[in-house]
ZAKOL-660516 format. One record per residue (C-alpha): residue number from 0; x, y, z. Coordinates in nm, 2 decimals, padded with zeros to 4 digits. Example, Ala and Ser with C-alpha at 12.3 -4.5 7.8 and 13.67 -1.06 7.14 Angstrom:
+-----+--------+--------+--------+
:   i :      x :      y :      z :
+-----+--------+--------+--------+
:   0 :  01.23 : -00.45 :  00.78 :
:   1 :  01.37 : -00.11 :  00.71 :
+-----+--------+--------+--------+
***
This chain:
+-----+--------+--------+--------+
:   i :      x :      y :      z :
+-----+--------+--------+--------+
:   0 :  01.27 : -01.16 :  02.31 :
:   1 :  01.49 : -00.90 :  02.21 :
:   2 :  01.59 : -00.73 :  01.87 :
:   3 :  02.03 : -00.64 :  01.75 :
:   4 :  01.95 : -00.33 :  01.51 :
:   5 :  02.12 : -00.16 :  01.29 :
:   6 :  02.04 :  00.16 :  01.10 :
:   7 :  01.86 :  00.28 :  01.39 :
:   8 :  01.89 :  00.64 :  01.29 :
:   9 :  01.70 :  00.59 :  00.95 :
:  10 :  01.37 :  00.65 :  00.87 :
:  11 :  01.27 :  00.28 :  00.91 :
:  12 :  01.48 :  00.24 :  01.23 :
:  13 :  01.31 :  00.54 :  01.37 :
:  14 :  00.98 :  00.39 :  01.31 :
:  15 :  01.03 :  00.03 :  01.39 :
:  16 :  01.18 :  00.16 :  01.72 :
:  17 :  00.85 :  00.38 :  01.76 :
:  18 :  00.64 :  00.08 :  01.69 :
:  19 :  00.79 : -00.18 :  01.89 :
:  20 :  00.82 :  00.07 :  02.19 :
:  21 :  00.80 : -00.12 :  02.56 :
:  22 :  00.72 : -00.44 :  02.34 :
:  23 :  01.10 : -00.59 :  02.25 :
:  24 :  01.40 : -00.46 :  02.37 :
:  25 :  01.62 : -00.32 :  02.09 :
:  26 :  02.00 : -00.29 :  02.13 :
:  27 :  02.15 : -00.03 :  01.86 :
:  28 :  02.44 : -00.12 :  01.65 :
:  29 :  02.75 :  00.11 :  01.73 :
:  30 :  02.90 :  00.15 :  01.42 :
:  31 :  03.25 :  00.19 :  01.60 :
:  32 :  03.27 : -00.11 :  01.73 :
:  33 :  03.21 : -00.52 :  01.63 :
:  34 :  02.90 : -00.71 :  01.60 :
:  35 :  02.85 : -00.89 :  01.91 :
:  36 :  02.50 : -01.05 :  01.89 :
:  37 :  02.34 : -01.20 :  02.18 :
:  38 :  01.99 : -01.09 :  02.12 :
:  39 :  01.73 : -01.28 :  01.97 :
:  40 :  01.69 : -01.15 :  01.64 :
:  41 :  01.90 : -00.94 :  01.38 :
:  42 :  01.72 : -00.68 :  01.17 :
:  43 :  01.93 : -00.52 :  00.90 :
:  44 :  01.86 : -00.19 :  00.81 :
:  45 :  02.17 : -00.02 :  00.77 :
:  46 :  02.26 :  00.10 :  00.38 :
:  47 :  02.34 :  00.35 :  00.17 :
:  48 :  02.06 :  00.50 :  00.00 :
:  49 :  02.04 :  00.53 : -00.39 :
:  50 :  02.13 :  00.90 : -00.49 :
:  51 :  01.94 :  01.04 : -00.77 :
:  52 :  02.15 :  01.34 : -00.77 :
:  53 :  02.44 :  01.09 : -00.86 :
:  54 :  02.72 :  01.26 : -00.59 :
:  55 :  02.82 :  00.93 : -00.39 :
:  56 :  03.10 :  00.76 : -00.48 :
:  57 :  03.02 :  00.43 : -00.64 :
:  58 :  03.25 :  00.23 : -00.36 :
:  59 :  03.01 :  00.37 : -00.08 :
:  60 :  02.76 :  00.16 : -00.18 :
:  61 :  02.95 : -00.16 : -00.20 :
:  62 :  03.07 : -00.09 :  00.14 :
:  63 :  02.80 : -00.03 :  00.28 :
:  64 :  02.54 : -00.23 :  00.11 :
:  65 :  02.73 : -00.53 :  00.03 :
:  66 :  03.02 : -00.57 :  00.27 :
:  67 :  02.88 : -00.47 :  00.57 :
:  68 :  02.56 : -00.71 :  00.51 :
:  69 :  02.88 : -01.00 :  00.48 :
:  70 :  03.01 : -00.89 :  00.84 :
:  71 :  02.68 : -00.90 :  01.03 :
:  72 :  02.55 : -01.24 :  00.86 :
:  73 :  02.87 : -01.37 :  00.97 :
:  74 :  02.81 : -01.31 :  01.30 :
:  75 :  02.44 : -01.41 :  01.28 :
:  76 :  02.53 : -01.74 :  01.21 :
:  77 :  02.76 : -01.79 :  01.47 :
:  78 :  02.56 : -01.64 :  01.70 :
:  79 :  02.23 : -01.78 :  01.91 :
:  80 :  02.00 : -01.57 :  01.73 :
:  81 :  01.72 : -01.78 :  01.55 :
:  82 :  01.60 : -01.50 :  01.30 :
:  83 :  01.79 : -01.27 :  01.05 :
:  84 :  01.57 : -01.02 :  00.87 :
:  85 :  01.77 : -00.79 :  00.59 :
:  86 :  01.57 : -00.52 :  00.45 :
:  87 :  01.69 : -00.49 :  00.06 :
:  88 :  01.51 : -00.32 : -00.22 :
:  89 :  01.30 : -00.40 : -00.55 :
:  90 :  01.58 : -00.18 : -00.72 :
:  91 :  01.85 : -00.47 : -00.65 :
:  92 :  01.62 : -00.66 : -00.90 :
:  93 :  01.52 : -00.39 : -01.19 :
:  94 :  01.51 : -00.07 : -01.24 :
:  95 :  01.25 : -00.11 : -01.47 :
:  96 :  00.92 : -00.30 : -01.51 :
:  97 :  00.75 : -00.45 : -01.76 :
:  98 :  00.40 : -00.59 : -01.59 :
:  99 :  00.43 : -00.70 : -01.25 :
: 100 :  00.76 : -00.76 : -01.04 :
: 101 :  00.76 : -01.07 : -00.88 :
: 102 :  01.02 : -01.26 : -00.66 :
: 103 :  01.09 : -01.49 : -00.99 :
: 104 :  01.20 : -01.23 : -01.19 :
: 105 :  01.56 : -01.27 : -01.30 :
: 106 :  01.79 : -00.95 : -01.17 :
: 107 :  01.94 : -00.75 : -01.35 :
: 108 :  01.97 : -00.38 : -01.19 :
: 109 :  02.18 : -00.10 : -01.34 :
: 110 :  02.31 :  00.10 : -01.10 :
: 111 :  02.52 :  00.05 : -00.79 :
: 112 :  02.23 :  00.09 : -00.56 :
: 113 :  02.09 : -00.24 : -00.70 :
: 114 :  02.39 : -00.39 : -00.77 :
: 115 :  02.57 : -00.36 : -00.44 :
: 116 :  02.20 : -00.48 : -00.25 :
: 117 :  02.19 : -00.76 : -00.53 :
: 118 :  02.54 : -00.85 : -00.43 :
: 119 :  02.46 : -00.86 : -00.09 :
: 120 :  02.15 : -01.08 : -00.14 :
: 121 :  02.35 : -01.36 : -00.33 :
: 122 :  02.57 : -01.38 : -00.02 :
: 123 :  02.29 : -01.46 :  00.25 :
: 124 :  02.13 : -01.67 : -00.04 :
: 125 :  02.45 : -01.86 : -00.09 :
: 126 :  02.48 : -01.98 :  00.27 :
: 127 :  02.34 : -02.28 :  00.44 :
: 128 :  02.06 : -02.17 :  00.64 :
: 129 :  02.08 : -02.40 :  01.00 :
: 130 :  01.77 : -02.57 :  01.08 :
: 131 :  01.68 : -02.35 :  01.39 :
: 132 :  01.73 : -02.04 :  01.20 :
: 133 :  01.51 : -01.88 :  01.01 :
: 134 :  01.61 : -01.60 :  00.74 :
: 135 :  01.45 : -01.32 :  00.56 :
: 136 :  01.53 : -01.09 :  00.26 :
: 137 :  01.27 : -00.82 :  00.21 :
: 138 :  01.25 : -00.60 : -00.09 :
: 139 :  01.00 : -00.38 : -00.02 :
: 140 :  00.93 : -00.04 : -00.31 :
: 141 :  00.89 :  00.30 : -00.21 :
: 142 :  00.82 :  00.35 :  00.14 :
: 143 :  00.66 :  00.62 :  00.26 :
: 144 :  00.53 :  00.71 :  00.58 :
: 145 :  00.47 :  01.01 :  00.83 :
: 146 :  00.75 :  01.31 :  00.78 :
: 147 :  00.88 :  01.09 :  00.49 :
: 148 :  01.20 :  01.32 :  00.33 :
: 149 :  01.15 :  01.08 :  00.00 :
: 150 :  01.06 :  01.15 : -00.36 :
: 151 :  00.69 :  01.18 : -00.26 :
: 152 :  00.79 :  01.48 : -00.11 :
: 153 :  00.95 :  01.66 : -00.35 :
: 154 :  00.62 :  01.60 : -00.57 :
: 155 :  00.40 :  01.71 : -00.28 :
: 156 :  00.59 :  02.05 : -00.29 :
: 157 :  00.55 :  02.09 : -00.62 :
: 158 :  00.15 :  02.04 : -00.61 :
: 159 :  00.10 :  02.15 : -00.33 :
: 160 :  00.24 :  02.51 : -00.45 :
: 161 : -00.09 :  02.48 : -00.69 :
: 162 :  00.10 :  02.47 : -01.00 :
: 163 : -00.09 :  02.28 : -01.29 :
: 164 :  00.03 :  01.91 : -01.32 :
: 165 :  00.03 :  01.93 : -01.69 :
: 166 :  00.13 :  01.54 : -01.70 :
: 167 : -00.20 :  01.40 : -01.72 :
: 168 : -00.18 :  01.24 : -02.03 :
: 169 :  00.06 :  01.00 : -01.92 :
: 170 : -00.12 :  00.68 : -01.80 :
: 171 :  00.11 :  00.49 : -01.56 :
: 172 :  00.08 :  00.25 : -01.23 :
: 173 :  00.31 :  00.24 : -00.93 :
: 174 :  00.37 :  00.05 : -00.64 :
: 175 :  00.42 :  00.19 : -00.30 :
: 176 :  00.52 :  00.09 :  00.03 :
: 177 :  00.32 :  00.25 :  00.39 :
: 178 :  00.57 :  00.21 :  00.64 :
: 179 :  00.23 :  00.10 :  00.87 :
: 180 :  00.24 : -00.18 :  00.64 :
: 181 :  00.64 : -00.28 :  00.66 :
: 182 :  00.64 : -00.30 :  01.00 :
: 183 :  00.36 : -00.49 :  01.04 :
: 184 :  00.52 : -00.77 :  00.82 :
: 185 :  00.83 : -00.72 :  00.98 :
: 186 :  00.66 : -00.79 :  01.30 :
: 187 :  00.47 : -01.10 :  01.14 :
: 188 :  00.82 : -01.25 :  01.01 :
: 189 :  00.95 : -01.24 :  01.41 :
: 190 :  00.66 : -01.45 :  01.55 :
: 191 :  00.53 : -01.64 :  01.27 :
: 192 :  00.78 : -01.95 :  01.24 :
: 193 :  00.53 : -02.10 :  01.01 :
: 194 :  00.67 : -01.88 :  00.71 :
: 195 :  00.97 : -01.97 :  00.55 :
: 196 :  01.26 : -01.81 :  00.47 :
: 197 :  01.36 : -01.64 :  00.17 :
: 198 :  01.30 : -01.35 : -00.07 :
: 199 :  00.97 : -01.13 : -00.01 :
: 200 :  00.87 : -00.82 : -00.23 :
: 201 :  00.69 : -00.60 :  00.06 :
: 202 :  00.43 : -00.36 : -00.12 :
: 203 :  00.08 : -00.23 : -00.05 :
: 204 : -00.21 : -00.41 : -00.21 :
: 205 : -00.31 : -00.16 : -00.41 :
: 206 : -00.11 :  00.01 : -00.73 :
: 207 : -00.13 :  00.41 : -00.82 :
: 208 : -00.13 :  00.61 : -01.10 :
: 209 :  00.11 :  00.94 : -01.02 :
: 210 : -00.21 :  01.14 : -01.13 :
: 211 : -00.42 :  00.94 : -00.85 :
: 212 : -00.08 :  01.07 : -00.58 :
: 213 : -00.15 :  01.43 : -00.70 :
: 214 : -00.50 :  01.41 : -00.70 :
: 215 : -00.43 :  01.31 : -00.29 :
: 216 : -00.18 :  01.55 : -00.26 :
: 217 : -00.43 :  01.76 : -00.34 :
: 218 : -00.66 :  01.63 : -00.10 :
: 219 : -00.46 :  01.66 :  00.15 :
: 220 : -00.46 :  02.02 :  00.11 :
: 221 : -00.84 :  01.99 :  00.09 :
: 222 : -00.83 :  02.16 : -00.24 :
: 223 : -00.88 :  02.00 : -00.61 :
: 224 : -00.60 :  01.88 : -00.80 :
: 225 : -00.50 :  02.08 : -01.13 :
: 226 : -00.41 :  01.85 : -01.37 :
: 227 : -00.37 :  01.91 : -01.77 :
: 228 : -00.35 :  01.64 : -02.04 :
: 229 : -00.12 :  01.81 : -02.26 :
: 230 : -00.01 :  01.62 : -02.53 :
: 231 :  00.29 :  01.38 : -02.46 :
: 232 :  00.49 :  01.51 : -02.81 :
: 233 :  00.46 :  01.85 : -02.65 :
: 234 :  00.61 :  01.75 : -02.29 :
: 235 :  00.86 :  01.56 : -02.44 :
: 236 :  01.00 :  01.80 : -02.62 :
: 237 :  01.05 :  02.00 : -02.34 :
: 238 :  01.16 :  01.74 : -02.16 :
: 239 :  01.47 :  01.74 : -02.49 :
: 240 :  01.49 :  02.11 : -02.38 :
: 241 :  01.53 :  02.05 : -02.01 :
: 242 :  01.86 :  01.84 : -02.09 :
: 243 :  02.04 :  02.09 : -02.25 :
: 244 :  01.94 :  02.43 : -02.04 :
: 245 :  01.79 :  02.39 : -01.66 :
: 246 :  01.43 :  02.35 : -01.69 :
: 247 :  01.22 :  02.21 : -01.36 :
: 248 :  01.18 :  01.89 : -01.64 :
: 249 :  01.43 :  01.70 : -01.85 :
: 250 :  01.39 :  01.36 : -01.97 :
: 251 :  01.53 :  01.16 : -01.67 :
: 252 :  01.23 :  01.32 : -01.45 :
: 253 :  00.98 :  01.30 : -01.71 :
: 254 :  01.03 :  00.92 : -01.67 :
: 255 :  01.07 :  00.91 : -01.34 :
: 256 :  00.74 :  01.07 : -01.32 :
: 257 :  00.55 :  00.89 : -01.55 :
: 258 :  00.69 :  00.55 : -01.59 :
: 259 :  00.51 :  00.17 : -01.41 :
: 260 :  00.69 : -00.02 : -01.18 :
: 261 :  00.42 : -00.25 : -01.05 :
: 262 :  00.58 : -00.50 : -00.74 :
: 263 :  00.37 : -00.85 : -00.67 :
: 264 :  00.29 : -00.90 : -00.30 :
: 265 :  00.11 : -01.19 : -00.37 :
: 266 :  00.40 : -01.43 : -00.25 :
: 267 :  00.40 : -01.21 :  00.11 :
: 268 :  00.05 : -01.22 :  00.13 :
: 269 :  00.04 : -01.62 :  00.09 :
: 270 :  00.24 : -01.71 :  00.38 :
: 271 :  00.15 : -01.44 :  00.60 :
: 272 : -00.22 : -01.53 :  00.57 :
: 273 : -00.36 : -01.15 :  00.71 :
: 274 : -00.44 : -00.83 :  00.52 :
: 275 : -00.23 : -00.58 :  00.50 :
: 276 : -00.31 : -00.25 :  00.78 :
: 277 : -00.35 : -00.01 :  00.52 :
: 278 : -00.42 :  00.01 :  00.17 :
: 279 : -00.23 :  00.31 : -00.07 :
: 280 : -00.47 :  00.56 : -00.07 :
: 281 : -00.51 :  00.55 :  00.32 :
: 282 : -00.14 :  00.55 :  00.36 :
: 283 : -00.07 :  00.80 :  00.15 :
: 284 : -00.32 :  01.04 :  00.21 :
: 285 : -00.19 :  00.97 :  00.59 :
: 286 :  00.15 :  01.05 :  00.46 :
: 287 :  00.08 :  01.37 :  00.29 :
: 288 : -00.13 :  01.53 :  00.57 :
: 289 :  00.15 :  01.53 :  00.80 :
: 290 :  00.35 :  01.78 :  00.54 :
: 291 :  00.11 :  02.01 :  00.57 :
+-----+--------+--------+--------+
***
């Protein structure tokens, strides 16, 4: 058995490479040359990743994201390979969540991020599948893992600096994603022919509040978390402030910060019959310890 990879250099790549180390061979995409596939599976990890700080031209992601996933289907299906595995992202679905994101939901994302991994989606969907292939789109949420340069560290930084998370009044539930956990489906979708294929939401079984991930931030630090209920009106007037002169918080971070987006594994779970490796807390507090 034998693995055609691309994104290799990404934190995913890095980490599936790491786990299935002396167990699959892996060949790396060159992204200077064609897709020549003769290996037994095709995992798809190569994107561009959504930019908060809003500095990417809008076409890169439509290159990237949706184009390129077009090429190297193409050549999966003309190729020997029996399993294509595409790793996409709840954020091609919404941006925002109302209850509990499941694979039913209807799309509708916002920004090119989604929209390009949205378009990219509708393309493998739209495809007839042959019988002796099998093919997966995953959509996992925020994944985090050991040496993670994410979001999650940004808001470690900032607690673990010991400045008061004065947030606490904002009641909220998030989803996350333990790389342990991604590649241990990933691995599960390779040898299990059993499970169909189609879209999966990959997230960890348990959902957090943000002021549970600074409370383990904090723990991480073996210290006490220093959190402060003050009252929403309050924040969110600074929040008014911190749009108009540079303030650590303005309104797009206050609802980063404190807004749901709860993702449904329940579909993953079904047809994978297993528990997950790790639950949040576990995975996160893993996570965080290696920042220190």
């Amino acid at each position: 058995m034998s693995i055609y990879l691309t994104g290799a250099s990404g934190f995913v790549g890095k980490n599936l490479i790491s786990y299935f180390n002396n167990k699959i061979e892996i060949k790396k995409h060159d992204r200077d040359v064609e897709f020549c596939i003769s290996q037994n599976i095709v995992i798809h990890l190569a994107g561009k990743a959504h930019d908060l700080k809003n500095i990417i031209n809008k076409e890169e992601y439509y290159k990237v994201n949706t184009e390129l996933t077009k090429k190297i289907f193409d050549a999966f299906l003309i190729s020997d390979s029996s399993v294509f595995i595409m790793l996409s992202s709840v954020k091609a679905v919404a941006d925002n969540v109302r209850g509990y994101l499941s694979e039913d939901c209807e799309p509708n994302p916002k920004t090119h991020y989604g929209k390009s991994k949205l378009l990219a989606e509708r393309y493998i969907l739209s495809k007839n599948i042959p019988s002796n292939k099998r093919v997966y789109i995953l959509r996992p949420c925020i994944i985090h893992g050991p040496n993670n340069k994410g979001n999650l560290n940004l808001l470690y930084k900032l607690v673990s600096k010991r400045i008061p998370w004065i947030l606490g009044a904002f009641k909220n539930m998030r989803s996350y994603c333990s790389i342990d956990n991604l590649l241990f489906v990933i691995d599960e979708f390779i040898h299990n022919n059993a499970i169909p294929s189609g879209v999966y939401n990959v997230a960890d079984d348990e959902h957090l509040s943000t002021n549970e991930v600074v409370s383990l931030i904090a723990e991480s630090n073996n210290k006490k978390a220093i959190i402060i209920s003050v009252h929403p009106f309050i924040i969110k007037i600074i929040a008014k402030i911190g749009d108009v002169i540079p303030l650590p918080l303005n309104s797009e971070r206050l609802k980063k910060l404190t807004e749901s987006y709860v993702v449904s594994n329940k579909k993953l779970k079904k047809y994978i019959g297993k528990e997950l490796p790790l639950n949040s807390r576990v995975g996160i507090l893993k996570t965080f310890k290696t920042f220190n």
